[in-house]
N, CA, C and O atoms as a CHARMM CRD file, in Angstrom:
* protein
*
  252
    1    1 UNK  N     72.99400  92.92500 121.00300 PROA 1      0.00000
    2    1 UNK  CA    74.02600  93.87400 120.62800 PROA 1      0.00000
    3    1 UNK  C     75.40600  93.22700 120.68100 PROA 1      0.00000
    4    1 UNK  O     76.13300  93.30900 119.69000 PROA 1      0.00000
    5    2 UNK  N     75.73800  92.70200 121.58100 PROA 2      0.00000
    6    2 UNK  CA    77.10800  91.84400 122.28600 PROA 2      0.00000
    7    2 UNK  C     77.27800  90.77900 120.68900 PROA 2      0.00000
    8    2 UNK  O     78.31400  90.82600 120.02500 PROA 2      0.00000
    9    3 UNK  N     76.22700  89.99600 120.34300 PROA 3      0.00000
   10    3 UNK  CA    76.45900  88.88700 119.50200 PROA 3      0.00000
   11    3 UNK  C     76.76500  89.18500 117.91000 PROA 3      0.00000
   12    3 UNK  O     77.37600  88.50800 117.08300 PROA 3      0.00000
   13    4 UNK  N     75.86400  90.91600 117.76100 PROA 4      0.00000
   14    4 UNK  CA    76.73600  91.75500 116.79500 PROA 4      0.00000
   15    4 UNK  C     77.92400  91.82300 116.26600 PROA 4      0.00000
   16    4 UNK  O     78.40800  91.32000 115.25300 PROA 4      0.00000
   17    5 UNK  N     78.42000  92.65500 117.25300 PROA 5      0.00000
   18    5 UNK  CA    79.86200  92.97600 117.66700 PROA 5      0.00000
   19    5 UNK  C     80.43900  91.65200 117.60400 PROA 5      0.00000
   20    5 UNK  O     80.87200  91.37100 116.48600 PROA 5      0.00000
   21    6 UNK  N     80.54900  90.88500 118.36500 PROA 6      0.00000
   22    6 UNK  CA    81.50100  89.38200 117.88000 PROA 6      0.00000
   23    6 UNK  C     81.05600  88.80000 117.03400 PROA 6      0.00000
   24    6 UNK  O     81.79900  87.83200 116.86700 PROA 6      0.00000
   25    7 UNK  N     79.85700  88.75700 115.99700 PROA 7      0.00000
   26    7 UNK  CA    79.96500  88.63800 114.62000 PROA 7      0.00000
   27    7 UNK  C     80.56900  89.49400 113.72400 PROA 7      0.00000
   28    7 UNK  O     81.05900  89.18200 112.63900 PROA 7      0.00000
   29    8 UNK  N     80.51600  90.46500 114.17100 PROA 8      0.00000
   30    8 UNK  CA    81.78700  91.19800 113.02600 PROA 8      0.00000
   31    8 UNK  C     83.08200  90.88500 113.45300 PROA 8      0.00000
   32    8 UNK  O     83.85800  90.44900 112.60200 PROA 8      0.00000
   33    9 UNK  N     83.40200  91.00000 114.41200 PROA 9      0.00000
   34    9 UNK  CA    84.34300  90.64600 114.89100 PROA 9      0.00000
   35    9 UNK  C     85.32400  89.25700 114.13100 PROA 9      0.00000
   36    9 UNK  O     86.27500  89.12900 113.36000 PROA 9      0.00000
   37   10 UNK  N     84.60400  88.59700 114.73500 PROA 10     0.00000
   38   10 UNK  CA    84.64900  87.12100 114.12600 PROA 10     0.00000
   39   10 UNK  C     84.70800  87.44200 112.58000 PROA 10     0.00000
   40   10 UNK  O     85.76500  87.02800 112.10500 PROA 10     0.00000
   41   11 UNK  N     84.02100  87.95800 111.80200 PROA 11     0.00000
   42   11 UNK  CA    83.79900  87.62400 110.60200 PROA 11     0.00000
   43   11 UNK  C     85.15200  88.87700 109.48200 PROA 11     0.00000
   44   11 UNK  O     85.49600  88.72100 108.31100 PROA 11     0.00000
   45   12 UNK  N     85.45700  89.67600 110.19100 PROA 12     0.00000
   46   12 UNK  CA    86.89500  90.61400 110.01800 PROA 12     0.00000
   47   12 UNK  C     88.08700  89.49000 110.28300 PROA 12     0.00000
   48   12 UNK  O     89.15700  89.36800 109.68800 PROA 12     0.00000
   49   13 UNK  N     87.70400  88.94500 111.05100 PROA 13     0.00000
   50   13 UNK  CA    89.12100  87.95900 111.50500 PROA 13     0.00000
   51   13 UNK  C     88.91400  86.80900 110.46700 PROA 13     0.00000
   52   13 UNK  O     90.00100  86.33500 110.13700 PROA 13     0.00000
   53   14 UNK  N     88.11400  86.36500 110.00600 PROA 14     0.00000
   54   14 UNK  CA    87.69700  85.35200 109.18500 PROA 14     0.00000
   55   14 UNK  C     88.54500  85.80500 107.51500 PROA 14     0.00000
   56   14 UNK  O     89.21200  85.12200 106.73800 PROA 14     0.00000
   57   15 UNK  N     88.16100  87.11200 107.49600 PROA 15     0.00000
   58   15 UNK  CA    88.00900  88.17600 105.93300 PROA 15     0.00000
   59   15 UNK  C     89.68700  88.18800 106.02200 PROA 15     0.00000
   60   15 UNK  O     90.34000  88.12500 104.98000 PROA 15     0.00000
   61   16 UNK  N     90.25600  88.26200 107.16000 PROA 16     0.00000
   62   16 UNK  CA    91.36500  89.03400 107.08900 PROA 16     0.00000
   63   16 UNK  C     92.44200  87.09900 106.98800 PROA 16     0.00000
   64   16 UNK  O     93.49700  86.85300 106.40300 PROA 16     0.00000
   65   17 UNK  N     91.76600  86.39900 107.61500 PROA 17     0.00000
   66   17 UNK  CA    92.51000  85.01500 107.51600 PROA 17     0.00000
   67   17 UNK  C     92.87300  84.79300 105.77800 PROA 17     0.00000
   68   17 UNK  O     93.89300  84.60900 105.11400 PROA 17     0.00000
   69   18 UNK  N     91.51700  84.92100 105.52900 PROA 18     0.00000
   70   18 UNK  CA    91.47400  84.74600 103.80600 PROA 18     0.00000
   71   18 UNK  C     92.43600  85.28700 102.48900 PROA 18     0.00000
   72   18 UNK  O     92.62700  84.95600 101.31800 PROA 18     0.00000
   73   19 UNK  N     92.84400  86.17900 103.30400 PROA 19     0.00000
   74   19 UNK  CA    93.54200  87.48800 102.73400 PROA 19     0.00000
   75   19 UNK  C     95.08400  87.20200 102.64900 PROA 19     0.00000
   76   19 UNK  O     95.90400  87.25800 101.73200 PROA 19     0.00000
   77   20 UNK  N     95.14100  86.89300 103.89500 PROA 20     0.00000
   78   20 UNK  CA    96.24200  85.88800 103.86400 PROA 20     0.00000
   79   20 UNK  C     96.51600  84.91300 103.69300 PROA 20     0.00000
   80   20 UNK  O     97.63600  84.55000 104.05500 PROA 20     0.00000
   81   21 UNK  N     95.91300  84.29700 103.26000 PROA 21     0.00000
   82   21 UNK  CA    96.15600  82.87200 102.64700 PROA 21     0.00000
   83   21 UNK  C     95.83500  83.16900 101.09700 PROA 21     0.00000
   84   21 UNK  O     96.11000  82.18500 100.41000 PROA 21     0.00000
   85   22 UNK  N     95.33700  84.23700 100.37100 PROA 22     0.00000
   86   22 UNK  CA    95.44900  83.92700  98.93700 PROA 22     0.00000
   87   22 UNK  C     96.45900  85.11600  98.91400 PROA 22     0.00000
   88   22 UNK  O     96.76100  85.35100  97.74400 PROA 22     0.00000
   89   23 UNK  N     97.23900  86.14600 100.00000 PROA 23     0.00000
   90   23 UNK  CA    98.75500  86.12700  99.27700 PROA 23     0.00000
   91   23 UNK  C     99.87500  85.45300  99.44300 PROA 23     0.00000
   92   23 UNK  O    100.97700  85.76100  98.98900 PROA 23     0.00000
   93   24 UNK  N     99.40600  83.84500 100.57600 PROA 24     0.00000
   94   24 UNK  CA   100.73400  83.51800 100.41300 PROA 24     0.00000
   95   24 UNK  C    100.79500  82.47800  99.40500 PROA 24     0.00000
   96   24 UNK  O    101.87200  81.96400  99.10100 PROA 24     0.00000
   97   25 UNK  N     99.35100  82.03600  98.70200 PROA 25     0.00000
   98   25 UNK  CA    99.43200  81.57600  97.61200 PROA 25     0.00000
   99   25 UNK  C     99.56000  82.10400  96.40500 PROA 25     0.00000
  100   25 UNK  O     99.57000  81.23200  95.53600 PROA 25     0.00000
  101   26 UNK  N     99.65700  83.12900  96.02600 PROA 26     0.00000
  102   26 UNK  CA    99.70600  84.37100  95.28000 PROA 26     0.00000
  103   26 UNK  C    101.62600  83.59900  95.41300 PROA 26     0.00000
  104   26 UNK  O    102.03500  82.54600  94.92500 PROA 26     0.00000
  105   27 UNK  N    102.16900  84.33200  96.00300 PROA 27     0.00000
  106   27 UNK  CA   103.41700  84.36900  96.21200 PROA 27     0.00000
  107   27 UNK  C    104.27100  83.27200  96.10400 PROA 27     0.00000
  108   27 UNK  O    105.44800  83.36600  95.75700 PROA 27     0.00000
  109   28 UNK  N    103.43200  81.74100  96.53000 PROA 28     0.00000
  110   28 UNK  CA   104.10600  80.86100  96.15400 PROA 28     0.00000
  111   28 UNK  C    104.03900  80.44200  94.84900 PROA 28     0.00000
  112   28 UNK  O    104.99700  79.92200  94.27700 PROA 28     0.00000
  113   29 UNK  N    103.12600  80.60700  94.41500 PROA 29     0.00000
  114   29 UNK  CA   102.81400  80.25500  92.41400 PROA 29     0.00000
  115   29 UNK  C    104.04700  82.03300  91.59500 PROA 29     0.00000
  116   29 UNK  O    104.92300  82.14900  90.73800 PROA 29     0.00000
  117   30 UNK  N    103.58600  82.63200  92.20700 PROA 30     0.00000
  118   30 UNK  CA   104.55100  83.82500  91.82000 PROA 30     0.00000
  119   30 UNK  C    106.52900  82.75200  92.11200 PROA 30     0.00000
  120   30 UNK  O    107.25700  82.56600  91.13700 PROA 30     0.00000
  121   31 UNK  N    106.89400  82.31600  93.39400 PROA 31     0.00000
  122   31 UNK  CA   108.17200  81.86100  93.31600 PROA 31     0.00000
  123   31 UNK  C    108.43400  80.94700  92.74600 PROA 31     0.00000
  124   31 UNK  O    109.60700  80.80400  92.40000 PROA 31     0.00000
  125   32 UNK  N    107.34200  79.84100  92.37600 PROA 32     0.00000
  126   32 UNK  CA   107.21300  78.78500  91.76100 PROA 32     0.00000
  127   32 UNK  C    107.82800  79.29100  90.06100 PROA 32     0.00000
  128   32 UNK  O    108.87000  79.01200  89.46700 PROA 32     0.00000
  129   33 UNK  N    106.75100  80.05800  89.71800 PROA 33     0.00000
  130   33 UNK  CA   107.16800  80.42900  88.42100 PROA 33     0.00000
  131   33 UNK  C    108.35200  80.72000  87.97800 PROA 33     0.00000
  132   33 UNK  O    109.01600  79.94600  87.28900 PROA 33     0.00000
  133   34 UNK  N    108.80800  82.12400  88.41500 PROA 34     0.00000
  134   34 UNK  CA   110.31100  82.57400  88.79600 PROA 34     0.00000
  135   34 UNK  C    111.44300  81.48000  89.12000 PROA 34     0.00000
  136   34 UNK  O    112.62900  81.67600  88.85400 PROA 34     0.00000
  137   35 UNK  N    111.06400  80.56500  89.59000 PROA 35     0.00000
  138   35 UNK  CA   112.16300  79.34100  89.62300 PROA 35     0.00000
  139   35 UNK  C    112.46400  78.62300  88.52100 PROA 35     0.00000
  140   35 UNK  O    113.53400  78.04200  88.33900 PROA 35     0.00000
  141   36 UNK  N    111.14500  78.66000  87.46200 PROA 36     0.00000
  142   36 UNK  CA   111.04800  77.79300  86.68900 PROA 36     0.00000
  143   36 UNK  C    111.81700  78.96500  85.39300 PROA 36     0.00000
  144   36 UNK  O    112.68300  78.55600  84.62000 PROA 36     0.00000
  145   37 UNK  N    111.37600  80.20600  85.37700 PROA 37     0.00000
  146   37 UNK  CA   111.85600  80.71700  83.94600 PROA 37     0.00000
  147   37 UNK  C    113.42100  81.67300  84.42500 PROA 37     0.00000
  148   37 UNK  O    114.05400  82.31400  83.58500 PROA 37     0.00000
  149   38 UNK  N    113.69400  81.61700  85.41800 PROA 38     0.00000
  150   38 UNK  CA   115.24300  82.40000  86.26200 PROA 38     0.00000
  151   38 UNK  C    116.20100  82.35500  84.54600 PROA 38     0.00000
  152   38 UNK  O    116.92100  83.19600  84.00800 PROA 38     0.00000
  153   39 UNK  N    116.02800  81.80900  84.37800 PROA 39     0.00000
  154   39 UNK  CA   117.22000  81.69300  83.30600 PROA 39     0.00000
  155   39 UNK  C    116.54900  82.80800  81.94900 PROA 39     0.00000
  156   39 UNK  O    117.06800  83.73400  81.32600 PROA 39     0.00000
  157   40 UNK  N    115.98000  82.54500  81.92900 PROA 40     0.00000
  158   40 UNK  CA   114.98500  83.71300  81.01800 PROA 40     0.00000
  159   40 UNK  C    115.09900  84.99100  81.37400 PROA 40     0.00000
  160   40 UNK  O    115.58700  85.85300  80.64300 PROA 40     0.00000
  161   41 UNK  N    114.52700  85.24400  82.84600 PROA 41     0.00000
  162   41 UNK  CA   114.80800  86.42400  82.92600 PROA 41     0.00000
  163   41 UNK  C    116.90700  86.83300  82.94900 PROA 41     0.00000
  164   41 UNK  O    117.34500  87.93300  82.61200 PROA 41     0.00000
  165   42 UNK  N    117.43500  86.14700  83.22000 PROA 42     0.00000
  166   42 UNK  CA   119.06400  86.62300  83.54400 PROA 42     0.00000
  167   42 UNK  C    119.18700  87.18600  82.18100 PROA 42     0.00000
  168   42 UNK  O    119.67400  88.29000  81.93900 PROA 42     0.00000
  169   43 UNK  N    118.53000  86.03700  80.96600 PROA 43     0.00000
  170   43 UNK  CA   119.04800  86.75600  79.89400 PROA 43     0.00000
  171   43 UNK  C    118.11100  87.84200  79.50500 PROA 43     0.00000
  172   43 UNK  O    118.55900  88.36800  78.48600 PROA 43     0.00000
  173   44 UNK  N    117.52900  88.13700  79.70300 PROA 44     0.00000
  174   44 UNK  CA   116.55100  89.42900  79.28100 PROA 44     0.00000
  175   44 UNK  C    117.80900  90.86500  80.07100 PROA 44     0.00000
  176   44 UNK  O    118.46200  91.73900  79.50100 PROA 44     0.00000
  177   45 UNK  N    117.70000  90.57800  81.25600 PROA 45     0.00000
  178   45 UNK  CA   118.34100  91.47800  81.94900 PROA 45     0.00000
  179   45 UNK  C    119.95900  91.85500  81.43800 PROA 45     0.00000
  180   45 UNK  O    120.35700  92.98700  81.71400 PROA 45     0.00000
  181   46 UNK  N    120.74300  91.06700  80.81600 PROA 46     0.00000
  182   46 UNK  CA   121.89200  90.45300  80.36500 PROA 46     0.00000
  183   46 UNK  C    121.92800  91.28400  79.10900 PROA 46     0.00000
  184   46 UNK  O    123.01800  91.83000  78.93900 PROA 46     0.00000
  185   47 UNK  N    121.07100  91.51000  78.23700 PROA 47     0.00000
  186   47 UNK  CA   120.60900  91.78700  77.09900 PROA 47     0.00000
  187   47 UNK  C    120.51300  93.46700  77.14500 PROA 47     0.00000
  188   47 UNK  O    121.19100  94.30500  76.55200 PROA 47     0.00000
  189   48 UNK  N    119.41600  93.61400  78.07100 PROA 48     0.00000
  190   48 UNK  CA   119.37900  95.33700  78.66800 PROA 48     0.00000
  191   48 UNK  C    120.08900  95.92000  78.70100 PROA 48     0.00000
  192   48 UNK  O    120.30400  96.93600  78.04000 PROA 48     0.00000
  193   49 UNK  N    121.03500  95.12900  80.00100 PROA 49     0.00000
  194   49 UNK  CA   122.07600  95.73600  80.19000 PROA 49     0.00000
  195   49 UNK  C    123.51000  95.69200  79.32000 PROA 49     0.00000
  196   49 UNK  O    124.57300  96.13300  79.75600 PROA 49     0.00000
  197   50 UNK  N    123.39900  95.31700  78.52000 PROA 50     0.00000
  198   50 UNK  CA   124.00500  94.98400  77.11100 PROA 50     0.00000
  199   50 UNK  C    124.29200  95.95000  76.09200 PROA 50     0.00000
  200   50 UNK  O    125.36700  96.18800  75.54100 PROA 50     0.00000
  201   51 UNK  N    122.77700  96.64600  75.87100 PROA 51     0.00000
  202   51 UNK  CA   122.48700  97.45800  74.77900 PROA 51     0.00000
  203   51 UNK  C    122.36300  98.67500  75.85300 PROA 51     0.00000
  204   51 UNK  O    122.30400  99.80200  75.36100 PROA 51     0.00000
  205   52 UNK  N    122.31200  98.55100  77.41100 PROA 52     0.00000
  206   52 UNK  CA   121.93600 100.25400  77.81900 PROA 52     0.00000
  207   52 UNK  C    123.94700 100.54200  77.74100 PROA 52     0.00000
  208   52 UNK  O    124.40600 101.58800  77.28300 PROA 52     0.00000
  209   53 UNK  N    124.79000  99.46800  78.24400 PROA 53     0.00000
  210   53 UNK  CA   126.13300 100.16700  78.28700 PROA 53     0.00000
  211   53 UNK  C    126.43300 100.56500  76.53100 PROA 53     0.00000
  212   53 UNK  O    127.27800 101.42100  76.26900 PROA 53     0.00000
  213   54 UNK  N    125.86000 100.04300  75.69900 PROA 54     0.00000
  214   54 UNK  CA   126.02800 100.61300  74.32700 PROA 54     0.00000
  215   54 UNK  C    125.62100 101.48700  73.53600 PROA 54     0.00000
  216   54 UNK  O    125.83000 101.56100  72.32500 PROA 54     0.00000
  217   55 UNK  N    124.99500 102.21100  74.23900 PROA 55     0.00000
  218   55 UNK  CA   124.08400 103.34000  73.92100 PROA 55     0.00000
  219   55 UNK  C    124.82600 104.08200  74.84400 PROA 55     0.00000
  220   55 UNK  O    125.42500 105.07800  74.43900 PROA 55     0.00000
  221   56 UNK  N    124.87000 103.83200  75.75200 PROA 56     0.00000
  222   56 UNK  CA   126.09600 104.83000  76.57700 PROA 56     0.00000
  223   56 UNK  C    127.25800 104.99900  76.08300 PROA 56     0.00000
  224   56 UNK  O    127.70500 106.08900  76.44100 PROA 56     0.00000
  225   57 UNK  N    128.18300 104.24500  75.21700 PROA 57     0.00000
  226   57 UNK  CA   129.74800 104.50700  75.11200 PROA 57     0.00000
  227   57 UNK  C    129.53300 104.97800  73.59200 PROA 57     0.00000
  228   57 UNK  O    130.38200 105.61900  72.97200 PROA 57     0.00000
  229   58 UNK  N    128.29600 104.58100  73.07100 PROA 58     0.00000
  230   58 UNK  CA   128.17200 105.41200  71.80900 PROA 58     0.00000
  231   58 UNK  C    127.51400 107.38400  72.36900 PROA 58     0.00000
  232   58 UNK  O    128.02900 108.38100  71.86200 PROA 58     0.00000
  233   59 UNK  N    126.72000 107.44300  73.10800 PROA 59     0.00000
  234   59 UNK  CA   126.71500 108.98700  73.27000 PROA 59     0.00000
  235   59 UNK  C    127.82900 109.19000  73.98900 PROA 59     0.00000
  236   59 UNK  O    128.33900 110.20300  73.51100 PROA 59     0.00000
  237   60 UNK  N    128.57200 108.74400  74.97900 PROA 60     0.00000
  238   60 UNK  CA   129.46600 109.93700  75.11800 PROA 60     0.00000
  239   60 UNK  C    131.14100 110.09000  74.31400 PROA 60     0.00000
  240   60 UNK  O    132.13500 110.80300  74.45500 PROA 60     0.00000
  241   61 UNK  N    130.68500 108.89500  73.38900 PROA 61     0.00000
  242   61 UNK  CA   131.93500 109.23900  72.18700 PROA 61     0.00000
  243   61 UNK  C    131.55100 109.64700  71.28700 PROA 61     0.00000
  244   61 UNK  O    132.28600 109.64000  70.30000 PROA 61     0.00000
  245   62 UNK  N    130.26300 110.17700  71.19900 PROA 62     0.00000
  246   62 UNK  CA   129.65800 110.58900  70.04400 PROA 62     0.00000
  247   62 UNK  C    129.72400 109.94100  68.59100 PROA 62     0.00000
  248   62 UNK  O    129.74600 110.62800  67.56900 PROA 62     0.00000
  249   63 UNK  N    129.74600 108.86700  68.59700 PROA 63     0.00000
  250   63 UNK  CA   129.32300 108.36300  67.71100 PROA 63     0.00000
  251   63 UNK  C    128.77600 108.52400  66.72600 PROA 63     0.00000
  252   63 UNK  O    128.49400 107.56200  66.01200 PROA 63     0.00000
């Protein structure tokens, strides 16, 4: 019964090691990326926010 229990035991702690280690690799290929295209996204965002203030000063001057 005892060798049960610390096989699950053991093997939750094992499951849960794993888990963490493919999100902190998850996360580093995720910052990796993001480092590499940063300039891409500024202008995407740049752009948005571009056309959302122009859509704004056209409705409330009615345009």
């Amino acid at each position: 019964m005892s060798e049960k229990k610390n096989d699950s035991w053991l093997s939750s702690a094992l499951r849960g090691a794993v888990v963490l280690c493919g999100i902190a690799v998850l996360v580093s290929i995720a910052a990796r990326l993001l480092l590499e295209v940063w300039w891409i996204v500024m202008i995407v965002l740049a752009v948005g926010l571009g056309l959302w203030l122009l859509v704004r000063f056209i409705r409330r001057n009615d345009l």
